[in-house]
PATIVO-989968 format. One record per residue (C-alpha): residue number from 1; residue in three letters; x, y negated, z. Coordinates in Angstrom, 3 decimals. Layout:
<pts>
<pt num="NUM" residu="ALA" east="X" north="Y" up="Z"/>
...
</pts>
This chain:
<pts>
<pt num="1" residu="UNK" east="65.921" north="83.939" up="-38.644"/>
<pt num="2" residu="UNK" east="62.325" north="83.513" up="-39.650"/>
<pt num="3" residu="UNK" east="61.305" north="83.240" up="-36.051"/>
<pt num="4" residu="UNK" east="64.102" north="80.735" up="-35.427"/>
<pt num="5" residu="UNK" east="62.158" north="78.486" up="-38.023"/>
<pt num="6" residu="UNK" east="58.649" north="79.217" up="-36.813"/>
<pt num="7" residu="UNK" east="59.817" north="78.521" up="-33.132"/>
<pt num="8" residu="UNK" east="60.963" north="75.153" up="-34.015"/>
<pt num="9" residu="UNK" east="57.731" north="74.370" up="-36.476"/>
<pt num="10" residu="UNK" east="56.003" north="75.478" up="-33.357"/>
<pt num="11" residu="UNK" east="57.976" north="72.617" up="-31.459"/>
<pt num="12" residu="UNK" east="57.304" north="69.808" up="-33.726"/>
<pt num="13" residu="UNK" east="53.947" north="70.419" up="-34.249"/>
<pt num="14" residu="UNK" east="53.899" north="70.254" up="-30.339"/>
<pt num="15" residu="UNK" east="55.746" north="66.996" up="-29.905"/>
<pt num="16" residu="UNK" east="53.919" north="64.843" up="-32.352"/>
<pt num="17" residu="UNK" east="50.292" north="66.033" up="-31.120"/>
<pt num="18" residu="UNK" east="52.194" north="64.510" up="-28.191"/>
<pt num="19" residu="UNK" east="53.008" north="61.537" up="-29.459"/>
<pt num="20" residu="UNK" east="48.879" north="60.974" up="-30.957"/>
<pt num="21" residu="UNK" east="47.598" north="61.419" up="-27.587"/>
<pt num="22" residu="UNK" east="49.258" north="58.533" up="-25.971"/>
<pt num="23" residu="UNK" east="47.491" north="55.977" up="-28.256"/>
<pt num="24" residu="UNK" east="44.145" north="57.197" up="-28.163"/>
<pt num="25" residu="UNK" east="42.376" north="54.837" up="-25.776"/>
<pt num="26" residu="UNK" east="38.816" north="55.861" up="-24.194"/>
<pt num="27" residu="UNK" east="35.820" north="55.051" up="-26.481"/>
<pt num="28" residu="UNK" east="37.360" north="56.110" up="-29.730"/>
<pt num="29" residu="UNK" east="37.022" north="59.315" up="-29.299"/>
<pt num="30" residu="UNK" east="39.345" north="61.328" up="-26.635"/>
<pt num="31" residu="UNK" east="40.852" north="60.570" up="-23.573"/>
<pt num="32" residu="UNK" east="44.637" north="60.486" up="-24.017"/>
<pt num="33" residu="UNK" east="46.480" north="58.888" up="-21.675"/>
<pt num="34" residu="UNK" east="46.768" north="54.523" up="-21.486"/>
<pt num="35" residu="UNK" east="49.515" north="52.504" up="-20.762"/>
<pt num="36" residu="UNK" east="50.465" north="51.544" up="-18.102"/>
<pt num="37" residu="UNK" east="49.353" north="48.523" up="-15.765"/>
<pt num="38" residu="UNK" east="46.705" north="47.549" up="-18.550"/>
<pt num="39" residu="UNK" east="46.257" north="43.494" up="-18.237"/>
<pt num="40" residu="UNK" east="43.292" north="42.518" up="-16.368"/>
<pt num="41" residu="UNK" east="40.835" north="39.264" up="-17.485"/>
<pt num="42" residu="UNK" east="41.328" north="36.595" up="-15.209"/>
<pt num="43" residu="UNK" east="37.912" north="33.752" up="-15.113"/>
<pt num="44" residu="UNK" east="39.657" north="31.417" up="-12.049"/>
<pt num="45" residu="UNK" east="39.885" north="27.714" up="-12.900"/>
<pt num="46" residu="UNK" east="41.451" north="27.168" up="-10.044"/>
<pt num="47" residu="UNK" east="44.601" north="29.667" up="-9.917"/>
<pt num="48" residu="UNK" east="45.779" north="33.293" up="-10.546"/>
<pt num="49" residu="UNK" east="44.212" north="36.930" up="-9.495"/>
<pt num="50" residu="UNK" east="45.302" north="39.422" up="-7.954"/>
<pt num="51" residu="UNK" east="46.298" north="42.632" up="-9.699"/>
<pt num="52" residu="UNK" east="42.592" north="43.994" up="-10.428"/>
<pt num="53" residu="UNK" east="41.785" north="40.789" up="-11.832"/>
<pt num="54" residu="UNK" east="40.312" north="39.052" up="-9.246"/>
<pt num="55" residu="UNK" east="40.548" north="35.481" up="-8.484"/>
<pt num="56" residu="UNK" east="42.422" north="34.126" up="-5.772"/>
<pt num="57" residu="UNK" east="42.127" north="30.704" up="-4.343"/>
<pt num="58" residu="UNK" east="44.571" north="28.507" up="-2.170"/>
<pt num="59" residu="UNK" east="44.415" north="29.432" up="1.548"/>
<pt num="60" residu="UNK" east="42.891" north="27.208" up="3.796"/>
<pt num="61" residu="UNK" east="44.454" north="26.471" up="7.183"/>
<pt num="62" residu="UNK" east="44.155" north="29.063" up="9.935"/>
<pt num="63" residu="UNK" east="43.425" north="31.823" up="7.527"/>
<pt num="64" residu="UNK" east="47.125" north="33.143" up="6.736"/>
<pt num="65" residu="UNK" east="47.229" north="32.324" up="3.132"/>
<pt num="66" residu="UNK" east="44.912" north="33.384" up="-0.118"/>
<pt num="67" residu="UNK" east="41.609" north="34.749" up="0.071"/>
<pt num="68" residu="UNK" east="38.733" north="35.722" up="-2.554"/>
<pt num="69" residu="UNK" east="36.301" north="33.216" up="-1.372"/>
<pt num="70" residu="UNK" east="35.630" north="29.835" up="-3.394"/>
<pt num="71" residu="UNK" east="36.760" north="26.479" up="-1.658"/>
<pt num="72" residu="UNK" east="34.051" north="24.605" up="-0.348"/>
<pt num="73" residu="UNK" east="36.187" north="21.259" up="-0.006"/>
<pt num="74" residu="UNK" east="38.557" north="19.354" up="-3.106"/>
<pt num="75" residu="UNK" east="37.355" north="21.678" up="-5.232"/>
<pt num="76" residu="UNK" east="34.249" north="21.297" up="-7.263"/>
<pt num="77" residu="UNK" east="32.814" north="24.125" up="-8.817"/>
<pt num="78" residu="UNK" east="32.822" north="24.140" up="-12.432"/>
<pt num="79" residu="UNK" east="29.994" north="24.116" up="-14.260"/>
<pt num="80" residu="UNK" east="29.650" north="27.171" up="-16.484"/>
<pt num="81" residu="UNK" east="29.782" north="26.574" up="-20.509"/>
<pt num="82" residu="UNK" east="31.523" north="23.478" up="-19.874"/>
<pt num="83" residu="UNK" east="34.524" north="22.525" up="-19.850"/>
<pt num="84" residu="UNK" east="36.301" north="20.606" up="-16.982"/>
<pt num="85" residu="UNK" east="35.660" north="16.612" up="-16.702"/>
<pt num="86" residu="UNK" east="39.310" north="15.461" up="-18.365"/>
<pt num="87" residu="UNK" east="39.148" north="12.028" up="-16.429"/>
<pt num="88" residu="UNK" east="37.106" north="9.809" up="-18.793"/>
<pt num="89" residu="UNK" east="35.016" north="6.987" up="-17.046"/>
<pt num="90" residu="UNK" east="31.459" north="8.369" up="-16.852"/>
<pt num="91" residu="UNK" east="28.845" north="6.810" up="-19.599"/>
<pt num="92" residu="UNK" east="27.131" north="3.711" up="-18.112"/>
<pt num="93" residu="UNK" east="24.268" north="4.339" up="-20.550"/>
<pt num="94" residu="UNK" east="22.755" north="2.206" up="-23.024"/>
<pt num="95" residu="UNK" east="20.848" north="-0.244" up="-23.094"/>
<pt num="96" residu="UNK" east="22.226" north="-1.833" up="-20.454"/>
<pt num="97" residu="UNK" east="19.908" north="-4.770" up="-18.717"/>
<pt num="98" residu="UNK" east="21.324" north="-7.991" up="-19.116"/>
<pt num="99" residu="UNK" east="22.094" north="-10.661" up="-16.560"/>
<pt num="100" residu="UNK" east="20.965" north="-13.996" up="-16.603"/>
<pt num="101" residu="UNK" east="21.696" north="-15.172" up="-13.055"/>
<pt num="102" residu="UNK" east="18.493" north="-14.170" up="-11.656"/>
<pt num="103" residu="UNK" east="16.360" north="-15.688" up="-14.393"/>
<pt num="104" residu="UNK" east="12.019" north="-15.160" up="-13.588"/>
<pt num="105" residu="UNK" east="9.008" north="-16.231" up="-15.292"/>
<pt num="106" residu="UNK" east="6.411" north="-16.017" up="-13.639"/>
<pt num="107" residu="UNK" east="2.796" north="-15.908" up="-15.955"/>
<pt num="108" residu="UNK" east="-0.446" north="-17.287" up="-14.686"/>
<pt num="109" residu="UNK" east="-3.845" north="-16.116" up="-16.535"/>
<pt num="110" residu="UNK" east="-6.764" north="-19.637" up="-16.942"/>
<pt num="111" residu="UNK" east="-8.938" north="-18.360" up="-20.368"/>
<pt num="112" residu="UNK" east="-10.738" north="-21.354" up="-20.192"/>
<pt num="113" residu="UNK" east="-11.620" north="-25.023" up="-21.436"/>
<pt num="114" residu="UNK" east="-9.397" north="-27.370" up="-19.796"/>
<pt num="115" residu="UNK" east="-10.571" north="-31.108" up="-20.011"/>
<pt num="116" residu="UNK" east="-9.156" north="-34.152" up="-17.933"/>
<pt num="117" residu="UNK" east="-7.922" north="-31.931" up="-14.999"/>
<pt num="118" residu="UNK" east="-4.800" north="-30.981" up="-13.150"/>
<pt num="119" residu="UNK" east="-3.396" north="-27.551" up="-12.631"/>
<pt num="120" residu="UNK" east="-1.841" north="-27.107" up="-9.289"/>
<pt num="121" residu="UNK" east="0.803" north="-24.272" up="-10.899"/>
<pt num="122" residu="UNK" east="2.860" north="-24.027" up="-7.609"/>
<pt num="123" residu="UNK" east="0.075" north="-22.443" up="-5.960"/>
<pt num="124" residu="UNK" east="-1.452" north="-20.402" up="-8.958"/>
<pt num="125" residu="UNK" east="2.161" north="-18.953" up="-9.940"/>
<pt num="126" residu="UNK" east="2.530" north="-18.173" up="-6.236"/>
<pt num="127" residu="UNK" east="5.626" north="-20.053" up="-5.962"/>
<pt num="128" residu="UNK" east="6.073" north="-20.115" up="-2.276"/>
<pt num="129" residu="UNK" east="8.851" north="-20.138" up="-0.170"/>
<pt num="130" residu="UNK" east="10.751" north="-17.455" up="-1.531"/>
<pt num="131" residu="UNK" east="11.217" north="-19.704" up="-4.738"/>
<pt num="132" residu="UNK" east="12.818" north="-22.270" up="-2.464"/>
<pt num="133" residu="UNK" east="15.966" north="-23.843" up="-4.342"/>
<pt num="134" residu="UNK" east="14.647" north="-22.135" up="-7.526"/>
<pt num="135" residu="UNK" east="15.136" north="-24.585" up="-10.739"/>
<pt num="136" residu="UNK" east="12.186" north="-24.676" up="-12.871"/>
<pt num="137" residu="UNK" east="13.575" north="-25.220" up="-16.577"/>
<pt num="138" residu="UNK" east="10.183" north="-24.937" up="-18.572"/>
<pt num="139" residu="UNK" east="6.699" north="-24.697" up="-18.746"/>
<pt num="140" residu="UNK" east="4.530" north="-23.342" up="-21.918"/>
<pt num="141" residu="UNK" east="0.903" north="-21.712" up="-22.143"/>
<pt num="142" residu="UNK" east="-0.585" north="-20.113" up="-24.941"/>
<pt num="143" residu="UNK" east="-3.612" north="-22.525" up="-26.130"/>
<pt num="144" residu="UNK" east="-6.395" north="-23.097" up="-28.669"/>
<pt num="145" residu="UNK" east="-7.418" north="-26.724" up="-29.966"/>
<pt num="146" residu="UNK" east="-11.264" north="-27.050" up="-28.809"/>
<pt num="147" residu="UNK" east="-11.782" north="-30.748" up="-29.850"/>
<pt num="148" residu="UNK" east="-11.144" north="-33.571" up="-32.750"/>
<pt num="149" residu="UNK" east="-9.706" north="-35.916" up="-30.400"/>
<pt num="150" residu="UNK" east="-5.780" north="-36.684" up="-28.855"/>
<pt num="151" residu="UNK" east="-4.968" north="-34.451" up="-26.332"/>
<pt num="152" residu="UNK" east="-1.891" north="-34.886" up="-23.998"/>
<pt num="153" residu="UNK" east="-0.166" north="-32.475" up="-21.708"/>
<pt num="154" residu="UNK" east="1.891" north="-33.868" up="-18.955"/>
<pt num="155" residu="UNK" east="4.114" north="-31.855" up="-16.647"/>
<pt num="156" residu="UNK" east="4.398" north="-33.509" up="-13.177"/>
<pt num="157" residu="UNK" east="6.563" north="-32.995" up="-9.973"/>
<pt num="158" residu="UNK" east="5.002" north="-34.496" up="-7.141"/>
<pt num="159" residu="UNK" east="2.713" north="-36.970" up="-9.266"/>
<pt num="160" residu="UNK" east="6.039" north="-37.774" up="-11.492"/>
<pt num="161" residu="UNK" east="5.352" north="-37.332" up="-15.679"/>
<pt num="162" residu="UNK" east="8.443" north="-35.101" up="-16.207"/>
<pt num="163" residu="UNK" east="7.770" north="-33.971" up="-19.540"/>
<pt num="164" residu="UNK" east="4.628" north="-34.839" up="-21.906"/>
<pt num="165" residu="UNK" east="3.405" north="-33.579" up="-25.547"/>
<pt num="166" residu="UNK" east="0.813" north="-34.722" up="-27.521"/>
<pt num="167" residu="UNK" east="-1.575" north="-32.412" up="-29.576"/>
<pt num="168" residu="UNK" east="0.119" north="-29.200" up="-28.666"/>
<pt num="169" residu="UNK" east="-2.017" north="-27.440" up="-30.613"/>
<pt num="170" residu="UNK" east="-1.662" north="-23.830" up="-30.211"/>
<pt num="171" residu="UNK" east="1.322" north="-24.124" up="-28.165"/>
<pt num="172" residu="UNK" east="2.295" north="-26.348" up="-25.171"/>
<pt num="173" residu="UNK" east="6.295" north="-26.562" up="-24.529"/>
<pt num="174" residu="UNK" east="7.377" north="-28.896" up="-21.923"/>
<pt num="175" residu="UNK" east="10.957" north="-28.535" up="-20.803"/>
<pt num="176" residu="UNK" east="11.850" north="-30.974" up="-17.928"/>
<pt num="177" residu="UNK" east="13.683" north="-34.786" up="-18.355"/>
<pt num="178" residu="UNK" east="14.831" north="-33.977" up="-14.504"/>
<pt num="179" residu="UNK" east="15.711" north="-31.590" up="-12.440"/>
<pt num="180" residu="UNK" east="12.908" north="-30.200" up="-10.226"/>
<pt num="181" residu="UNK" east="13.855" north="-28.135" up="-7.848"/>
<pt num="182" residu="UNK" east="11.124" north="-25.622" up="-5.723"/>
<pt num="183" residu="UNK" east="10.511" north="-26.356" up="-2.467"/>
<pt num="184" residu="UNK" east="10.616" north="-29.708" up="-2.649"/>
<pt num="185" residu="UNK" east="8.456" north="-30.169" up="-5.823"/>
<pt num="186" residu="UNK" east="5.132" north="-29.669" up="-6.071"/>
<pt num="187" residu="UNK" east="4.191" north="-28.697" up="-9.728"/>
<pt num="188" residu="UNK" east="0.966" north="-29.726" up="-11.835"/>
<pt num="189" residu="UNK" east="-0.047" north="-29.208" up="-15.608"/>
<pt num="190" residu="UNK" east="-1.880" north="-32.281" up="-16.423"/>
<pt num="191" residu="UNK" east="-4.394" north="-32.272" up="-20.001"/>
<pt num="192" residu="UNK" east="-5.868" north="-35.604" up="-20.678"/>
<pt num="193" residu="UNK" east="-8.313" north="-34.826" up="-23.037"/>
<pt num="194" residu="UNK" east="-9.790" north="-31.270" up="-23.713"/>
<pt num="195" residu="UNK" east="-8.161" north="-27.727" up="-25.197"/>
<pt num="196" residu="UNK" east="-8.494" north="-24.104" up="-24.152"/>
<pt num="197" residu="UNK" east="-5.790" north="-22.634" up="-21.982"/>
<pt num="198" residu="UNK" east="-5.295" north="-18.607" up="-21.948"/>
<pt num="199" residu="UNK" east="-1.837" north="-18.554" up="-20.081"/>
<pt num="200" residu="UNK" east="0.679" north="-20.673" up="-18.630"/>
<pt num="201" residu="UNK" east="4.378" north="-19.102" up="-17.857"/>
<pt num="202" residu="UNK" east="6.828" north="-20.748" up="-15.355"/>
<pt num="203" residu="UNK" east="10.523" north="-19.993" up="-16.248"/>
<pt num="204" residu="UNK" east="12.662" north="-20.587" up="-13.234"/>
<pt num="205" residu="UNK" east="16.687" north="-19.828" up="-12.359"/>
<pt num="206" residu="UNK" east="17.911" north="-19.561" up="-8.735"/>
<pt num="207" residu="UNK" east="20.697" north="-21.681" up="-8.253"/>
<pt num="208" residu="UNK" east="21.030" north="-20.488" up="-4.619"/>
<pt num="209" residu="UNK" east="17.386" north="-19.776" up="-3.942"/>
<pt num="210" residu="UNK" east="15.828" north="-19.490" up="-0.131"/>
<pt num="211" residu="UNK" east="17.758" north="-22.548" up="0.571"/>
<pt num="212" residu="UNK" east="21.375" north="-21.215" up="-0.254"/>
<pt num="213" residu="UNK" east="23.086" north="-23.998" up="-2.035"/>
<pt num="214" residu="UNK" east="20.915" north="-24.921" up="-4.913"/>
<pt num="215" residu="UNK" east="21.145" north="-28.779" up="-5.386"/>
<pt num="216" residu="UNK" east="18.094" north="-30.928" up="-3.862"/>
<pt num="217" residu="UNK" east="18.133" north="-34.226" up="-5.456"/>
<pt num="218" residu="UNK" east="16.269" north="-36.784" up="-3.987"/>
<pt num="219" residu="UNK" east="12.140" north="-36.709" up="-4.835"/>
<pt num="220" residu="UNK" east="9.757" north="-39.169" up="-5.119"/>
<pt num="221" residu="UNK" east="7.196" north="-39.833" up="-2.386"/>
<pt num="222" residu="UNK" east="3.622" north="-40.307" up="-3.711"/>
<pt num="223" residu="UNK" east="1.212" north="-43.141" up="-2.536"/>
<pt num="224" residu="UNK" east="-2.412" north="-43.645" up="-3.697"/>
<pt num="225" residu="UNK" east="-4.943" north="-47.242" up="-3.918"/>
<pt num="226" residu="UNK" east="-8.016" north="-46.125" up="-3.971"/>
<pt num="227" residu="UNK" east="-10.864" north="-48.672" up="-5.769"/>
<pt num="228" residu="UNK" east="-14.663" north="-48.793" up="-5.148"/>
<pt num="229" residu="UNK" east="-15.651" north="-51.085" up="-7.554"/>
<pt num="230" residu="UNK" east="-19.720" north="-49.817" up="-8.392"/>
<pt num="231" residu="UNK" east="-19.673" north="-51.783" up="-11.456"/>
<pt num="232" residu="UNK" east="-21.754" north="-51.761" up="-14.689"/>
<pt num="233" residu="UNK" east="-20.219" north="-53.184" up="-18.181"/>
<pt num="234" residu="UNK" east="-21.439" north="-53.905" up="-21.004"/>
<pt num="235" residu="UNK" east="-20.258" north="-54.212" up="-24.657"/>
<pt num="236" residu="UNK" east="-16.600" north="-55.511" up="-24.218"/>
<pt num="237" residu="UNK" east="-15.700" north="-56.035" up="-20.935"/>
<pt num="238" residu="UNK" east="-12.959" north="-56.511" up="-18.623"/>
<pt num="239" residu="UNK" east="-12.541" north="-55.500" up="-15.174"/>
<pt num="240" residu="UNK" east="-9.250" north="-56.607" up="-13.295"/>
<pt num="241" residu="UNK" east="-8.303" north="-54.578" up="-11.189"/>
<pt num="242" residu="UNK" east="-5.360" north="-56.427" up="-9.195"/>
<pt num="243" residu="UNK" east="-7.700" north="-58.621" up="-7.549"/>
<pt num="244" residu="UNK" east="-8.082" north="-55.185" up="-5.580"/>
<pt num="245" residu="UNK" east="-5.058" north="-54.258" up="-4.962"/>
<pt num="246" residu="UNK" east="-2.177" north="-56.073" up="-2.439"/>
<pt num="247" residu="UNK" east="0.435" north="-55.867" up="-4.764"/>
<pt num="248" residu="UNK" east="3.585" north="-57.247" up="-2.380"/>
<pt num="249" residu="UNK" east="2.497" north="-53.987" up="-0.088"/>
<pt num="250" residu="UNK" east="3.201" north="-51.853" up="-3.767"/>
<pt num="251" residu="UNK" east="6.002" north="-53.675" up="-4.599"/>
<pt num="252" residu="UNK" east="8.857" north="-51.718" up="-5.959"/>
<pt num="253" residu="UNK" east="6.891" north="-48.571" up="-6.117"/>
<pt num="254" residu="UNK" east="6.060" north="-46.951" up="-10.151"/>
<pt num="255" residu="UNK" east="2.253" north="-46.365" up="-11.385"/>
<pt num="256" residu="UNK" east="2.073" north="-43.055" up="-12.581"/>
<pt num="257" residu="UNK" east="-1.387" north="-42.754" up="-13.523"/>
<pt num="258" residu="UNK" east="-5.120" north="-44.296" up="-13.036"/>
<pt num="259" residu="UNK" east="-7.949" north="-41.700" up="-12.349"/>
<pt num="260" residu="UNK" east="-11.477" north="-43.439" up="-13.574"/>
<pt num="261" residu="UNK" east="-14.538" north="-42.289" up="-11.971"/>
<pt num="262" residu="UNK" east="-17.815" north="-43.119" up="-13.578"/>
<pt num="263" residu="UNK" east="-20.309" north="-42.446" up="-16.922"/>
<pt num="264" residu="UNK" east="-21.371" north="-43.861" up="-19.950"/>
<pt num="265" residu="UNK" east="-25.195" north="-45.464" up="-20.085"/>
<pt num="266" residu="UNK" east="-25.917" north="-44.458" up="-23.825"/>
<pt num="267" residu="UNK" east="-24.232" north="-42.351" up="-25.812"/>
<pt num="268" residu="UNK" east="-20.303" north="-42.750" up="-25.525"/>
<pt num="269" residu="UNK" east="-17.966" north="-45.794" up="-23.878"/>
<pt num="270" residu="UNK" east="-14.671" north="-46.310" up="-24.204"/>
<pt num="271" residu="UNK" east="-12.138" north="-47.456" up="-20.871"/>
<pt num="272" residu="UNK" east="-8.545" north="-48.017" up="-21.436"/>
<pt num="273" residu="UNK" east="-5.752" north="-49.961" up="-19.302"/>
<pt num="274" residu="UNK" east="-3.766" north="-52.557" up="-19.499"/>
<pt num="275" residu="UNK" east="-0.427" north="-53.719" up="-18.316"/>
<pt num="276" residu="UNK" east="0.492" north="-56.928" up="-18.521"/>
<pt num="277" residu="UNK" east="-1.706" north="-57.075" up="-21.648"/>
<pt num="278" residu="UNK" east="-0.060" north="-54.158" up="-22.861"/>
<pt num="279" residu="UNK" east="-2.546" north="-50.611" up="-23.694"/>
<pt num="280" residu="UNK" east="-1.182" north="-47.562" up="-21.688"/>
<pt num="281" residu="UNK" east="-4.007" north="-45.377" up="-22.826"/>
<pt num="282" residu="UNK" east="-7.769" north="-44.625" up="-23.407"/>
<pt num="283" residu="UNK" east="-10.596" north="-42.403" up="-22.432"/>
<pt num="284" residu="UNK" east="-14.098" north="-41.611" up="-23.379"/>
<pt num="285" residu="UNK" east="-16.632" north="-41.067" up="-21.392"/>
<pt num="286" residu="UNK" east="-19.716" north="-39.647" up="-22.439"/>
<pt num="287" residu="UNK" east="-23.445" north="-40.460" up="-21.963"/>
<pt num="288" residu="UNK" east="-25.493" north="-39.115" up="-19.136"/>
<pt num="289" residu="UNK" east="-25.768" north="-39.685" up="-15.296"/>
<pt num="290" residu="UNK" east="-23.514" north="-37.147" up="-14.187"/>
<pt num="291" residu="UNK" east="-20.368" north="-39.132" up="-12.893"/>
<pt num="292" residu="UNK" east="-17.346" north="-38.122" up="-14.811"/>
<pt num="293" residu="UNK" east="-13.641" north="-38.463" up="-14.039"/>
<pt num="294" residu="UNK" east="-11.125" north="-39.050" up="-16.511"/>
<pt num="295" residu="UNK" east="-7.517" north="-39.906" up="-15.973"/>
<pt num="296" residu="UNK" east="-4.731" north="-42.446" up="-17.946"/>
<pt num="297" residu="UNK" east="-1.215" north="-40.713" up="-17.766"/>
<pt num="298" residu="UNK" east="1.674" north="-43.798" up="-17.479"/>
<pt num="299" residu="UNK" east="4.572" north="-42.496" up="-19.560"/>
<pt num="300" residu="UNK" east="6.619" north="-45.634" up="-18.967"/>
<pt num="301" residu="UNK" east="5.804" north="-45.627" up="-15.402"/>
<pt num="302" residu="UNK" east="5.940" north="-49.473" up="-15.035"/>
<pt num="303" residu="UNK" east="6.903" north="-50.713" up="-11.712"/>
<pt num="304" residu="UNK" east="4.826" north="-53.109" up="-9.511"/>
<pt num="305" residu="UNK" east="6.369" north="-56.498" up="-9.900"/>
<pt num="306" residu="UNK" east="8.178" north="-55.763" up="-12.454"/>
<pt num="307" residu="UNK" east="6.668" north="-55.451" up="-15.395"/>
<pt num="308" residu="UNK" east="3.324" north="-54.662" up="-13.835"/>
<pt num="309" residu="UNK" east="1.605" north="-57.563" up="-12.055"/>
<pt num="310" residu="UNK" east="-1.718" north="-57.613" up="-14.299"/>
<pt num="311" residu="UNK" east="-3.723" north="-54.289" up="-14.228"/>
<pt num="312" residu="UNK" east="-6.950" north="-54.534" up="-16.933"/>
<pt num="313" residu="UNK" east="-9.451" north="-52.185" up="-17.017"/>
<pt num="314" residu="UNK" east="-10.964" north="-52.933" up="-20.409"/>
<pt num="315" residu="UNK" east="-13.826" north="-51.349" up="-21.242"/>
<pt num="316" residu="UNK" east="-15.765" north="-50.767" up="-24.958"/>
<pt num="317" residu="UNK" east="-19.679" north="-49.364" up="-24.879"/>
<pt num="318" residu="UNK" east="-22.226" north="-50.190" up="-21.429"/>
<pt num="319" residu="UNK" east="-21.351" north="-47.800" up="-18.460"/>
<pt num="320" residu="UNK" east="-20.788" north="-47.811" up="-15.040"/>
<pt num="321" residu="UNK" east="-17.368" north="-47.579" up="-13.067"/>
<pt num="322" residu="UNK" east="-17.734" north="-45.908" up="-9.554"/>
<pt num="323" residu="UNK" east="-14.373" north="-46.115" up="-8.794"/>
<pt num="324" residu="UNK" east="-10.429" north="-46.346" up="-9.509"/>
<pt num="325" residu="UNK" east="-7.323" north="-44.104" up="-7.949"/>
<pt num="326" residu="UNK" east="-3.625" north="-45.613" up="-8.800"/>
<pt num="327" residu="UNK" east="-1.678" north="-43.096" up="-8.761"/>
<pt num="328" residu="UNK" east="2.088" north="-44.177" up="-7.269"/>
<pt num="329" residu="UNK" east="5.238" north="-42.783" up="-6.690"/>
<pt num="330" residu="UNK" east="8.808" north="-44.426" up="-5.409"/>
<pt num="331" residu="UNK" east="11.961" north="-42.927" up="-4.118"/>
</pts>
């Protein structure tokens, strides 16, 4: 009887040191036995593995199914630590440049003292015939007052005032009345009187540039009288200057300005013109015998017979007139 009951203590102590060892896994101390099949870590984003956990990819034609080598085509590798693009359109990134339908300026350096002179700004802003059909929508410089008197600032397109200001000051804006179009235009910055200049910009917009569409309206054509007259005044005087001039070969065509060559005797002299007895403008001219040349800018831009068939030079102070330009233009 009592080994009856050791036998079967003997048993169960048997059977459940059994049971213990086929839970202990390796690492924690013993080596019992592990289930079965144990599941294997599969790292294939682009399908399943094979039994020892590794990847298998879609077979490629001519190879008799899957294989353990990456695809090279359709399927991108992914990038590790990242998840997989989910479709959303790519950032375009920020700031984005605007568009102003091929909007330039182009900026011209002078850091000088501009008095009585014309700036060819065509040629100094290099506006050559890539600029063809370009639009040119305004013209400003940075500048510094460098006298007392009136100073006037006149943009012209083939001799034609376009746009004017008076005492700009430290500023000079001068958007266009017209269209002026490049290529058919030829642009000057005109300063009657005197003020320092540091830059000029030229904003253009292609309206079909290099000759692609962009509208061409008609320009003027520019025509010149030129005057030796070799003539001294004194005090108030009066030269007239159509007795110089053919005006039925100028008829029709508009005075756009009147260049005066010549120098005061004594200290300072005054010239100014008239039209049909009406003042157009003044200059001063100061005292020395270096020949000076000063011009009149026309805003009205009175046409010959009619309106203009007097021209007065009208002069205040002794000097001496070299010579006259009139300045024309007509369509």
């Amino acid at each position: 009887m009592i080994s009856k009951n050791i036998l079967q203590s003997l048993v169960l102590i048997v059977s459940m040191t059994s049971v213990a060892n086929a839970y202990l896994t390796p690492g924690h101390g013993g080596g019992g036995n592990q289930p079965p099949n144990p599941p294997h870590y599969c790292e294939n984003p682009y399908g399943p593995c094979d039994q020892h956990g590794n990847p298998v990819y879609p077979g490629q034609p001519g190879n008799g199914g899957g294989h353990h080598q990456p695809p090279h085509q359709g399927y991108p590798p992914p990038q590790p630590g990242y998840p997989q693009d989910p479709g959303y359109p790519q950032d375009p990134g920020y700031p984005t440049d605007p568009v102003y339908g091929n909007r330039e300026v182009r900026q011209i350096y002078i850091g000088r003292s501009v008095r009585n002179e014309r700036l060819p700004i065509s040629q100094m802003a290099g506006l050559d015939s890539q600029y063809r059909g370009w639009e040119v929508v305004a013209v400003r410089a940075q500048t510094r007052p460098d006298s007392p008197s009136q100073t006037v600032a006149q943009l012209l397109s083939n001799g034609r005032i376009v746009a004017s200001q008076v005492n700009p000051g430290y500023q000079i804006n001068l958007m266009p009345n017209s269209r002026i179009i490049l290529g058919s235009s030829g642009l000057q910055l005109a300063i009657s009187g005197s003020t320092i200049i540091d830059t000029v910009e030229v904003e253009m917009i292609n309206n079909g540039g290099n000759g692609g569409g962009g509208y061409n309206p008609p320009q003027p054509q520019s025509d010149r009288i030129d005057i030796n007259i070799y003539r001294s005044t004194y005090g108030n005087d009066r030269v007239d200057l159509t007795q110089y001039i053919n005006m039925y070969q100028y008829q029709g065509q508009h005075i756009e300005s009147i260049e005066i060559r010549g120098h005061a005797d004594y200290n300072v002299a005054i010239a100014q013109i008239l039209i049909n007895s009406f003042q157009q403008g003044a200059v001063q001219f100061n005292g020395g015998s270096y020949t000076q040349s000063q011009m009149i800018y026309l805003s009205g831009r009175p046409v010959i017979g009619q309106g203009a068939d007097s021209i007065i030079l009208e002069t205040r102070g002794n000097m001496t007139i070299e010579s006259v330009v009139i300045h024309l233009s007509r369509y």
